[in-house]
C-alpha positions in Angstrom: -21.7 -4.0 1.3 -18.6 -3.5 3.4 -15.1 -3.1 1.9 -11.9 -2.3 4.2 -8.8 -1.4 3.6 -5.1 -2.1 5.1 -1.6 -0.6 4.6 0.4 1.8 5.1 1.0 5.9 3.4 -0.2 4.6 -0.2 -3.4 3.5 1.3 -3.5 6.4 3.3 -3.8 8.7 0.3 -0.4 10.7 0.8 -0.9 13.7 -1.7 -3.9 12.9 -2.4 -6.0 12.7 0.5 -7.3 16.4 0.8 -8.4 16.1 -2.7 -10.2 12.2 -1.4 -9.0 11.1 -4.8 -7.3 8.2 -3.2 -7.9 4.9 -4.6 -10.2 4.4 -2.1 -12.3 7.4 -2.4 -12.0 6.7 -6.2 -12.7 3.1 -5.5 -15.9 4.0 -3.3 -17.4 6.8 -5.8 -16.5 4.0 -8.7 -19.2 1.3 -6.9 -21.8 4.1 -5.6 -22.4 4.9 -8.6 -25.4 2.2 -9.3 -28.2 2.9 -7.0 -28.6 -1.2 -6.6 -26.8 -1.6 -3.2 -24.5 0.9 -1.3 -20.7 0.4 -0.8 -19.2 1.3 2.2 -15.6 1.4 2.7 -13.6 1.9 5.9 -9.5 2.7 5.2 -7.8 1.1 8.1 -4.2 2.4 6.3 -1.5 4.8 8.1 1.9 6.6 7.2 4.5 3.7 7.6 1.7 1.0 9.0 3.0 -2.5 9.3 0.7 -5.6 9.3 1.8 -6.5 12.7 0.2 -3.1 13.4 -2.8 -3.6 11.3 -3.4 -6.7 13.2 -2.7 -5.5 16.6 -4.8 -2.6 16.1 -7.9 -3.7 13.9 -8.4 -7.3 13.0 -10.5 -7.8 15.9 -12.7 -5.6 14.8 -12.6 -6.9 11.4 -13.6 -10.3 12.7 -16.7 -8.5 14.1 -17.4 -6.7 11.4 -16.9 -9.3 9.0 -16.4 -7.4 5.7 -17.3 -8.6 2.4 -14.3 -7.7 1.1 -10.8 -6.8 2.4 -7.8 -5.0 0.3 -4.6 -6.3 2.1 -2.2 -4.0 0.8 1.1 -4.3 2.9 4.2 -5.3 1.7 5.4 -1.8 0.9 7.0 -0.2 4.7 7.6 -4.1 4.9 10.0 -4.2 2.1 11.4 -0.8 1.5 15.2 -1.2 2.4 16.1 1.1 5.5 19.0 2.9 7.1 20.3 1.0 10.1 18.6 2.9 13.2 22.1 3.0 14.8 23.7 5.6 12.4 20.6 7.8 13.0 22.2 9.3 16.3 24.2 11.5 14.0 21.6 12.9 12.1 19.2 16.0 12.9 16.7 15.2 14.8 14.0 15.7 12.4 15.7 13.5 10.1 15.2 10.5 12.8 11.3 9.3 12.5 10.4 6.9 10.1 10.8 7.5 6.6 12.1 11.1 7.2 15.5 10.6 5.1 13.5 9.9 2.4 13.2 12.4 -0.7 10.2 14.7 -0.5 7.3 13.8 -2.5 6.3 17.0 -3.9 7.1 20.2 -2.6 5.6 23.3 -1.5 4.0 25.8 -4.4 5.8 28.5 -2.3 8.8 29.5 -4.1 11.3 30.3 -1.5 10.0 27.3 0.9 10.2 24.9 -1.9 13.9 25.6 -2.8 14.4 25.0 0.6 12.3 21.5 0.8 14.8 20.4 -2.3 17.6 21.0 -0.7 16.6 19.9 2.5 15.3 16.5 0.8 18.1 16.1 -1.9 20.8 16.4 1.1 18.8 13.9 3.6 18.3 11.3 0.8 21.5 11.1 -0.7 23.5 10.9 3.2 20.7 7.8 3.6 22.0 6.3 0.4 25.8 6.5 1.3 24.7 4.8 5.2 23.4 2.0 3.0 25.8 1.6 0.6 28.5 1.8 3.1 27.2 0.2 5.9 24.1 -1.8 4.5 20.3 -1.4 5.0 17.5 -3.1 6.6 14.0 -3.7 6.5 11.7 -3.1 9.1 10.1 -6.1 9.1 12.0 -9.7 7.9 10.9 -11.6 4.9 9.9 -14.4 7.5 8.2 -12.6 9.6 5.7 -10.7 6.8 5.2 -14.1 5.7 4.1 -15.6 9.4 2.1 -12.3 9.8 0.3 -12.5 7.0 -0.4 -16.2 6.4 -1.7 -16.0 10.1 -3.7 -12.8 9.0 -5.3 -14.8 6.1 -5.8 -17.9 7.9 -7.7 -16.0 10.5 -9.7 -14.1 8.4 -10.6 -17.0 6.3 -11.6 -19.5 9.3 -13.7 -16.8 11.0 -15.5 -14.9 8.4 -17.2 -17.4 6.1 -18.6 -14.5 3.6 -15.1 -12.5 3.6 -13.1 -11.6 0.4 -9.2 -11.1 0.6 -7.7 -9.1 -2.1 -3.3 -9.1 -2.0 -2.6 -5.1 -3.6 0.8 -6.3 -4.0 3.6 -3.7 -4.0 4.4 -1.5 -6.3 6.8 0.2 -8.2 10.4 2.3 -6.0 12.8 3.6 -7.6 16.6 1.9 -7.1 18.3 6.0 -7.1 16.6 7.0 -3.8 16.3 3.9 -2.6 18.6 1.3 -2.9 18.1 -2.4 -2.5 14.0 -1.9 -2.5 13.1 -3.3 -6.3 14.7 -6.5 -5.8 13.3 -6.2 -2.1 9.9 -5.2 -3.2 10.1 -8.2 -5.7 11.0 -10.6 -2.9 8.2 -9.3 -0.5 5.3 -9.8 -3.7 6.7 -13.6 -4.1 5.3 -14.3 -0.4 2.5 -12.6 -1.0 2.5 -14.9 -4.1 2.9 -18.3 -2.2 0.4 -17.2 0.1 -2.3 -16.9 -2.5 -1.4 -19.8 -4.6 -1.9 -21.9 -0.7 -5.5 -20.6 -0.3 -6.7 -20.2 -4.1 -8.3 -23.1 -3.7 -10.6 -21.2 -0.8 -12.3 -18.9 -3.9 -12.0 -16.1 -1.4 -8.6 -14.6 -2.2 -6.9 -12.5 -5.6 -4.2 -11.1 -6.6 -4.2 -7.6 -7.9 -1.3 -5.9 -8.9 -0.9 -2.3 -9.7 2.4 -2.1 -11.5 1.0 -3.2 -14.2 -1.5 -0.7 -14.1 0.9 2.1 -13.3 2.9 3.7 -15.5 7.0 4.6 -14.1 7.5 7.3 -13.2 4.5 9.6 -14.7 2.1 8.1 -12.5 4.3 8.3 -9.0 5.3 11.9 -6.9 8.5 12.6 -6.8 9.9 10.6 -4.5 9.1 7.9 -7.3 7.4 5.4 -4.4 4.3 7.3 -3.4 1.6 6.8 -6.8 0.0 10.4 -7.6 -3.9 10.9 -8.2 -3.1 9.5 -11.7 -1.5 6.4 -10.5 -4.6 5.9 -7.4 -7.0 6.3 -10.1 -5.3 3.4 -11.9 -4.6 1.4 -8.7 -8.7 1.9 -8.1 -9.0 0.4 -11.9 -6.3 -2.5 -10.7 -9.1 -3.8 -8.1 -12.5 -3.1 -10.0 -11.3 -5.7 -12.4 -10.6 -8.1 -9.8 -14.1 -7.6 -7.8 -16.0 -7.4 -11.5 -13.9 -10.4 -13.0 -14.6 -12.4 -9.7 -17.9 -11.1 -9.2 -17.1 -10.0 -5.9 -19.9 -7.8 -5.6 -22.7 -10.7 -6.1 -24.6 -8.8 -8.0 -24.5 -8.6 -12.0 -26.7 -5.4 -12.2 -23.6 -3.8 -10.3 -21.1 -5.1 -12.1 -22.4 -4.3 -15.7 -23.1 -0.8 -14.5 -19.6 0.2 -12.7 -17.5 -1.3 -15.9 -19.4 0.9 -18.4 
């Protein structure tokens, strides 16, 4: 059995990656652990990804490949309310790639290089606050255009690969403080993904999982309250083994009595 995986950082395993206690490493280890049939899963997800990426990059391999299952979980880098580029001339040079006035996630266990990282990240966040407030934000990708991306994305993947699975991770949980404008955005952003679902339901070959209300706020997120710690992937992991044991996405009871003991 062949699961993949889409998105961005989250998906990615930021923080958690070195320890592989992502929710797709827990995910993985989760269905492995009956001997009936052996899960693979190949994570397709990269720091700031965007599904126009995703596409561009892998989707013709994934119409080779033709997964049994795939966990779309975009809708995060989409959504999150951004800086306008144009002010970022002014700012240090680090500051300028993607996502870099963002607060730090955690911080180093180094004492005198972690006082440094909070000041560092409690100056770059707050001067990309006051460019929003002031001047407004922007996200990276329109409303319209994560809708046209993924509708095409599901339509394709749904008239190509008979035996493939869609699940929508929808977006989680950002905190208004550090970045303004993203809730409501966020909110917006898991409507489409909403609409989209509710079109193709009918297909019995796309879900809806969605892992804020797993996820507890803020306990279960770094610091940057945006990025979910091992706590909150270990939940997110729980999030889609209901959906593939409610759905019996697995197509194989054995399996799915085993993994939800």
């Amino acid at each position: 059995m062949l699961i993949v995986c889409l998105g961005d950082s989250i998906t990615a395993g930021l923080g958690v990656n070195r320890s592989r206690t992502s929710y797709t490493d827990v995910l993985m280890k989760q269905l492995n652990s009956s001997d009936s049939q052996s899960v693979q899963i190949i994570n397709y997800g990269a720091s700031a990804m965007q599904v126009n990426e995703s596409r561009e990059r892998y989707e013709e391999q994934i119409l080779e490949l033709q997964p049994d299952i795939i966990v779309f979980a975009h809708g995060n880098t989409e959504a999150v309310v951004r800086e306008q580029r144009k002010y970022l001339k002014f700012m240090p040079k680090r500051w300028r790639k993607p996502g870099w006035m963002d607060p730090r996630p955690y911080y180093s266990s180094r004492k005198t290089r972690k006082w440094l990282e909070k000041i560092e990240s409690g100056l770059r966040w707050r001067v990309k606050v006051t460019l929003i407030k002031v001047f407004g934000g922007k996200q990276w990708m329109s409303l319209t255009e994560f809708n046209r991306q993924t509708t095409n994305f599901t339509r394709t993947i749904l008239n190509h690969n008979t035996k493939t699975n869609i699940i929508f991770l929808t977006p989680g949980d950002i905190e208004e403080k550090y970045f303004p404008g993203s809730p409501e955005s966020m909110r917006r952003y898991r409507e489409v993904l909403q609409d989209i679902y509710e079109l193709n339901k009918s297909s019995d070959r796309i879900f809806m999982s969605n892992p804020s209300q797993y996820l507890n706020t803020w306990n279960d997120y770094f610091m940057d309250r945006f990025h979910p710690n091992e706590s909150g992937h270990n939940k997110i992991a729980e999030a889609l083994m209901d959906i593939i044991i409610e759905h019996s996405l697995l197509n194989n009871n054995r399996v799915m009595k085993e993994v939800s003991l």
